[in-house]
Each structure stands twice: as C-alpha cells, then as structure tokens.
SEGU-736454 format. One record per residue (C-alpha): residue in three letters; x, y, z. Coordinates in steps of 0.5 Angstrom, whole numbers, plus 500, padded with zeros to 3 digits. Example, Ala and Ser with C-alpha at 12.3 -4.5 7.8 and 13.67 -1.06 7.14 Angstrom:
residues 2
ALA525491516
SER527498514
//
This chain:
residues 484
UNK229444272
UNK224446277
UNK225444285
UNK220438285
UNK222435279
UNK229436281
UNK228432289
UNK224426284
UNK231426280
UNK235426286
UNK231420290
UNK230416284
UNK238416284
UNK239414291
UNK235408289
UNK239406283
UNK245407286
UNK242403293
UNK240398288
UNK246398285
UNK250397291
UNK245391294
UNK246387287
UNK254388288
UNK253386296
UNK249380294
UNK254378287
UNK260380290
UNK260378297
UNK255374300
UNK256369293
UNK261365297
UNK256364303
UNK249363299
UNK252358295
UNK254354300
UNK248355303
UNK244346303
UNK238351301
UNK239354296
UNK236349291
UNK239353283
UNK246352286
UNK243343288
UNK241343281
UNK247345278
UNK250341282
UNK245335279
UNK248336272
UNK256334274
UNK257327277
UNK259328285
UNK264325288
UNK264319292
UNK265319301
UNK270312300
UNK271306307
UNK278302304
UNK277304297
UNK269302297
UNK264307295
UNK259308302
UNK255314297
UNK256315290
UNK252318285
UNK249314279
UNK246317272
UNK239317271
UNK236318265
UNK231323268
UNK232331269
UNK236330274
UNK242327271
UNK245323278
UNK241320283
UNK246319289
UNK246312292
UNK248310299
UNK250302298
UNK251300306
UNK245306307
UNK243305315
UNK250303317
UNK254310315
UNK248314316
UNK250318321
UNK257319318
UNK254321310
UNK248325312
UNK244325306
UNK244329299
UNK237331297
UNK233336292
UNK228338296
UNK232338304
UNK239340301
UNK244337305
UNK248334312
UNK255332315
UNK260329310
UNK255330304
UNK256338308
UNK262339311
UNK266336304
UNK260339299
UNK265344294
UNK270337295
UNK265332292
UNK261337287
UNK267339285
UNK267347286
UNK273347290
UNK277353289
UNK283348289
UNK280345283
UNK279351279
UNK284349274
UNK280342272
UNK274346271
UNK278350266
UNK280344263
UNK274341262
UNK271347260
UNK276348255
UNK276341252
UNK269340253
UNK269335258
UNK264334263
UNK266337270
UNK265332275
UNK267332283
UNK273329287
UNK273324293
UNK274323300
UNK277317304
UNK275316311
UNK279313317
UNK273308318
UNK275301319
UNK270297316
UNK270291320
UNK270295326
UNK264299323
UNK260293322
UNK262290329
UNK259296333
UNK253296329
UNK251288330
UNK254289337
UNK250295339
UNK243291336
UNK237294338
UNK239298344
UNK240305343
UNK246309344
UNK252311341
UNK259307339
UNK267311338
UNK272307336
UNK280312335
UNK286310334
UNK290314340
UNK297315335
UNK293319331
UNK285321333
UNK283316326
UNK276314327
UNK275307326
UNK268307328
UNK262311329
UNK255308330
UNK249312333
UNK243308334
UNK238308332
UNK239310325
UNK236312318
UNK237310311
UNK239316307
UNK237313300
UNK229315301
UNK232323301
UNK237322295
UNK231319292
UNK228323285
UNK221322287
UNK218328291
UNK213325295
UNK218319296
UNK222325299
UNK217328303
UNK213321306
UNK221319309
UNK222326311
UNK215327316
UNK217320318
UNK224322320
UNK224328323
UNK217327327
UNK220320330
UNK221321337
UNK228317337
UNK231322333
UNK235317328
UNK237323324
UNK241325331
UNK248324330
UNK249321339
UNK256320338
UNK258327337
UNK251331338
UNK248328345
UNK251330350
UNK251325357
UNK251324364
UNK258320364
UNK258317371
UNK263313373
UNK268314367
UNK269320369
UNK273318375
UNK279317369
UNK278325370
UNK277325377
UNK284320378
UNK288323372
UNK287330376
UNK289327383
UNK296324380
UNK297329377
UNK298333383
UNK304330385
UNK301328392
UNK297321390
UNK299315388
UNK295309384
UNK297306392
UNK294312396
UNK289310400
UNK282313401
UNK277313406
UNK271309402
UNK265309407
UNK259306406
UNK257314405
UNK259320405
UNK257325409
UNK258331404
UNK257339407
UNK251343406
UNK247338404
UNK242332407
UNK243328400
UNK250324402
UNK253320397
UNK252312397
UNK256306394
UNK252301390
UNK248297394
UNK251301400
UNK257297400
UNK264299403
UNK267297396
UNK272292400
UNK275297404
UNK280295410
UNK279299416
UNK275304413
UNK280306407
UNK282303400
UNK287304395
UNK286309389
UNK287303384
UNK282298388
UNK277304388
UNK277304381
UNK278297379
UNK270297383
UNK268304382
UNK268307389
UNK262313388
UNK265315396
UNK272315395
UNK272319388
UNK266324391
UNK270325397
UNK277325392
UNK274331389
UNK272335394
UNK280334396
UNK283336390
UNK277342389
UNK273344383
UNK278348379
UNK283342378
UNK277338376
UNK275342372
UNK283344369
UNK284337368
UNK278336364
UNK280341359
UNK286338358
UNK282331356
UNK278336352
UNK271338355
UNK269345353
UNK271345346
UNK268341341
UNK275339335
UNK271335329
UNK271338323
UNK267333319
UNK261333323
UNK256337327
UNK258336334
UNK257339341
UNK263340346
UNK263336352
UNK261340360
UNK264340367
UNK260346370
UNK262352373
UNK262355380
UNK261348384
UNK258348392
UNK261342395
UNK254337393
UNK255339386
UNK263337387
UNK261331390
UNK257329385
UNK260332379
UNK267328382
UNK263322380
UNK261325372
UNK253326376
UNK251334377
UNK251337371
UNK257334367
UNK256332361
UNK260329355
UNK260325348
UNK261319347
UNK267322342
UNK269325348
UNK270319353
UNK274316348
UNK278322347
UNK279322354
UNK281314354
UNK285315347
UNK289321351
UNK291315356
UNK293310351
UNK298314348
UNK302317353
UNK297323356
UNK297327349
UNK290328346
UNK290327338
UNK285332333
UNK280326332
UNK278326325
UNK275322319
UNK277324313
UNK284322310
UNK285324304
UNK281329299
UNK283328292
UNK281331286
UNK277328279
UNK284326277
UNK285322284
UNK291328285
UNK291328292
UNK289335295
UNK289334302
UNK291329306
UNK291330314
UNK296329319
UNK295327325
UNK295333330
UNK297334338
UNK291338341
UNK294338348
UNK298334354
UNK292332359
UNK297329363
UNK304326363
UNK307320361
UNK308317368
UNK300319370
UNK298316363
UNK302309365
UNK299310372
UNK292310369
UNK293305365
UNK295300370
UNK289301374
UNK285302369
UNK287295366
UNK286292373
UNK278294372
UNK277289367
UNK282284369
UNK278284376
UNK274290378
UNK267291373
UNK270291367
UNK271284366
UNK266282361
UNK270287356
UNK277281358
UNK280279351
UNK284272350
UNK292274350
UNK291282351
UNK291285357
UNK285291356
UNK285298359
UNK278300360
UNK273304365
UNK266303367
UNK260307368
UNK252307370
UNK249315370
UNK243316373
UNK238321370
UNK231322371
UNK228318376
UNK223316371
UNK228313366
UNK233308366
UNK241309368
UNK245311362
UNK250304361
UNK256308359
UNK264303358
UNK271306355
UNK277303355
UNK283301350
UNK287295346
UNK292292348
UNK294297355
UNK301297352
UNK302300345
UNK294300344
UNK291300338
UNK285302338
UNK281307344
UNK273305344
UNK267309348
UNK260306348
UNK253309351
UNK247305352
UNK241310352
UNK236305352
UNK235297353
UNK229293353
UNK232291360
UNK229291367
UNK232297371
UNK235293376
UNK239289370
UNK243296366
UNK250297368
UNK256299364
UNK260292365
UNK254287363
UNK252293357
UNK256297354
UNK263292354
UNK261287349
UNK260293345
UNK266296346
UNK269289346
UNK267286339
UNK270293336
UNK276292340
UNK278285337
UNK275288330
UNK280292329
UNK286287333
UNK284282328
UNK282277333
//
C-alpha cells in the first residue's frame, strides 16, 4: 500500500472511530439528559401513546389524560384549568412541558426507573403501560378561597401548614388556562401560545415562587427575630421612634407614615408597640444597632439566599451584601435591595408559628404507581432553627398584637387570635406600592401560615396598604383551612 493510500485509510478510521464514539456518547450518556428534555418531540409522541398519569387535590383529578381517537391517542385535560395553572404548568406537543407536568414528568409518563418492573409486566402480558399519580398538599377549599379572595388584582397567595411545610394554596394572578396548549389543534396551540407569552402581565409567571418583591414592612419579622435573638432586647425594650431618623452619610432620612412619631412617649417606643403600628424609625434605626451581618445571618436562617421547593421553578429570596449605613437602614425595613417571595414570607411566619423551625415546603405527598403502590411519600423535613422557642413566642406575641390592634386588624377572626405582619413597599416612583400581609392561625398551635402580595390594584395610590389589601386575602384563606 502506497503512503497516499495509506494516510486515506488511516483518516478514514479516525473518523469511524469519532463516529462511533459520538453515537456511544449520544446513546449511552446523554440518553437520560435528552429524554428528559420538554423538547424533544419523539420522546412526547411516545409518551402520547400510553395514557399519563393524574396530578390529584383530595383525590380529585386537576389534569388528566382522556383518549382520543385521533393520532395522538390522549389529550390532556385540566378540569379547574386557570385555578391550578401555575401549580400543573402545561402538557403540549408543540411547547413541551412546565412545573409539575416538569418536574413529575417520568412519574406521570411512567418511565420512572422505579416502575421498571411494571413496564416489564406490561410488555410481557401485552397490557398497555400507563403512567403513575401524584397527590398534592393542596387544600382545595383554601385554594379556591385565595382565588376568589384575590379577584382581580394582581399578585400572589402561599398558604403552608407550619408543622410540616405542606402547601395549602398557591395562587398567582393573573393566570392562564392550560387546556388551550394541551389542545391537539396546532393552531389552537399556537394562537394560545403567541397570546401568552406576548401578554405584558405574564400569566404563565408562576409570582408565588418566580417574582421576587421588595417585602417592606414584613420583614421587620426578620429585623425583630435578629434583635431578640441577641439576647440584649426584649419585645418591651424601648426604642427611640422619631418622626425622622437622621441616618449617617446620606441626606435622604427615613420618615414614618405621614410623619408621625407612631405614638412614642417621650421620644421612645416599645418593640412590641413599634410592630404592632409598624414603626419605619424605629426598626431602621434597630438595624443600624444590630448591624448588617446579624441582619443578614438571621435572614439566612428563615431562608433567604436559597430557594427549597423542589416541584416548582423558583428564585431564592435576597438580602444584599456589603451594606453602608443608608443601605442598612433601609434594608432594615425590607426596602434597598431586599427582596423576597411570597413562598418565602410565609416561610419566614410559618418558621415563628412553630417554634423558630423552618420546614422544606413541599407539594407533593405521595407519588404512586399504576397500581397505586406507593413510591414515595414525602416526610416533613427541618431545614433549619431561625430562632429559638422563646423568640418564636415573643414574636408571636407581638405579632398577635399587630392584628389585634396595630395595622393588621382587617385579618381579625371570630374566636382565634391571629399572628400576622403588615407591609406597604415602595418601588419606582412611577408605580404603585406593593400591598404585602403574612400572618398565621390560631397564635397557638397554628394551622395554617399565610403571605399575600398585591402587585397591583385598580386603586388610587393613596388608597394601598398591606392592612386594607392583602389581610382579607390572607384572612379568607386562614378561615378556609380553620373551618370557620
């Protein structure tokens, strides 16, 4: 063999050989990766050909798949469509996937690794394969009470039960109706889907877990639990509360609402009456005190900087580093740069109602097969200890003292005593205050851990606050899950 002819073989090996390689690569170790992929339309036809598994809400489907009798052989159905939106996400040829429909895929199409021996089975007797369930935390009533509860305004609603980070309700407005992208018309599919994702409100946005907001007054819960947990504060120290505080290197002091003194006697308030109307000077100036890495470590603990639901897509909640003076005073009172999810602020009052211990919120309880064998069912998990016992009782007290007679009393129920936190957040000047109300039910042994936001409302400017918007919403989802 001549050398030309001998270089040509040689290449010519080289490539088979890089060949062989790449289809080994694609075959062997990325098969798991592209199958998983929402875009990868063969594996969302085969998927068509075996019936899907439900998402259930107290044993009731909220998506499911129906046959057909056109080539794809189910069409997935969504019963109470715009209420769960944001929880299912969507099935569809042509867009592929999102949340729960996501994150439960191989569970609800049955390739589950776990449901290897079913698949067998069904191969062998000739059965059709089908896929498994999953059961959600979701209260239904509560669900449903958040919605109505919220109309037409925009924003978000988490309800957790604090014992064990359960998700009760989760409802982001406004939403969408997920039975238009499951549909088997490609232009149906397409007409809904332009419309959607060109809409300026962002319905398909998730707000409870995806939009991150400046929490305002609410996170004075954070300023408060960093003081106590000091050791060298009481709910009865008392604080100085002018009608500004003059705060170091800047020219842009801090004022309380309407330039009050929020009652102070000679110049100096309680931390629990600083609460209970929601005090800017005195919590400003209290973070200035305690400092910004105390602040910071303390909103760690309640979770901020990570984000811990695995069901959904999310963003992890901020309190910014490296702070000067204004900035501490400001982030003191959940202004600056702080900024956090609904999920979170009910995580931080859920954390209080049970004893400082911040539960892994979750949403899907249990995860069965075809056969409805159980596979998983989730456990209630501690992700950490934001303050102690006696701090989570301080703060509960004061806490209760903020509905039962500082900003909070709109969220006042018959009988029980209510733990809850207020907060109006300035943004742009050129948009309306964010209306921001977390709270939990009864104070003692409580049931249920709520935060509501309100984004927007066709409301005069003058006219939002957490107290006059967001505590009915907080409240009607509160008596849902109490019964009352």
């Amino acid at each position: 063999m001549n050398k030309p002819i001998r270089r040509v073989t040689i290449a010519l090996v080289i490539l088979f050989l890089g060949l062989l390689c790449n289809v080994e690569y694609i075959q062997v170790l990325q098969a798991g990766s592209l199958s998983k992929r929402p875009d990868n339309r063969r594996v969302l036809l085969d998927e068509y050909s075996r019936e899907r598994g439900p998402i259930l809400v107290g044993g009731t489907p909220i998506a499911e798949s129906v046959p057909t009798k056109d080539s794809l052989k189910y069409l997935r159905k969504y019963p109470d469509g715009p209420l769960y939106a944001q929880i299912t996400g969507f099935y569809s040829s042509i867009y592929g996937r999102s949340d729960l429909e996501q994150t439960q895929n191989q569970i609800l199409a049955g390739t589950d690794n776990r449901l290897f021996v079913r698949r067998v089975i069904d191969l062998v007797s000739g059965q059709e394969p089908s896929g498994g369930s999953v059961l959600l935390t979701i209260n239904p009533k509560a669900q449903k009470a958040a919605a109505e509860a919220m109309g037409n305004m925009k924003g978000a609603v988490v309800a957790i039960e604090p014992k064990t980070g359960k998700i009760l309700a989760m409802v982001s407005h406004p939403t969408y109706d997920p039975n238009a992208l499951a549909s088997h018309d490609v232009a149906t599919q397409q007409k809904a889907w332009k419309k959607l994702t060109r809409d300026k409100q962002q319905p398909m946005l998730n707000r409870a877990t995806q939009s991150r907001f400046p929490p305002g007054s609410t996170f004075k819960l954070v300023t408060a639990a960093a003081a106590l947990s000091t050791g060298k504060f009481k709910p009865s120290t008392k604080l100085p509360s002018p009608r500004v505080l003059d705060v170091p290197q800047t020219s842009k002091d801090i004022h309380n609402e309407n330039g009050s003194t929020c009652g102070a006697v000679n110049g100096r308030l309680t931390m629990s009456a600083a609460l209970a109307v929601s005090c800017n000077t005195t919590f400003a100036g209290l973070g200035l005190r305690i400092g910004q890495d105390v602040l910071r470590t303390q909103a760690q603990k309640f979770g901020f900087g990570s984000y811990d639901l695995d069901d959904l897509p999310g963003a992890s909640s901020v309190f910014p580093p490296n702070l000067n003076p204004p900035q501490l005073a400001q982030s003191s009172i959940g202004q600056f740069d702080v900024a956090a999810t609904p999920l979170q602020m009910a995580m931080v009052s859920a954390a209080i109602a049970n004893g400082g211990q911040v539960m892994k919120p979750y949403l899907s309880a249990v995860v069965r097969g075809p056969d409805l064998r159980p596979l998983s069912i989730t456990k209630p998990q501690v992700l950490s200890q934001a303050v102690t016992p006696e701090v989570a009782r301080q703060l509960t007290k004061m806490m209760v003292g903020v509905v039962a007679h500082g900003t909070g009393t709109t969220a006042q129920m018959s009988g029980l005593e209510v733990a809850g936190k207020t907060g109006t957040a300035q943004s742009a000047p050129t948009r309306k205050p964010y209306a921001w109300f977390t709270s939990f039910a009864p104070a003692k042994d409580a049931q249920v851990a709520v935060a509501v936001v309100i984004e927007d409302a066709d409301i005069p400017r003058s006219d939002i606050a957490g107290g006059r918007l967001a505590a009915p919403v907080a409240k009607a989802v509160m008596e849902a899950v109490i019964g009352q």
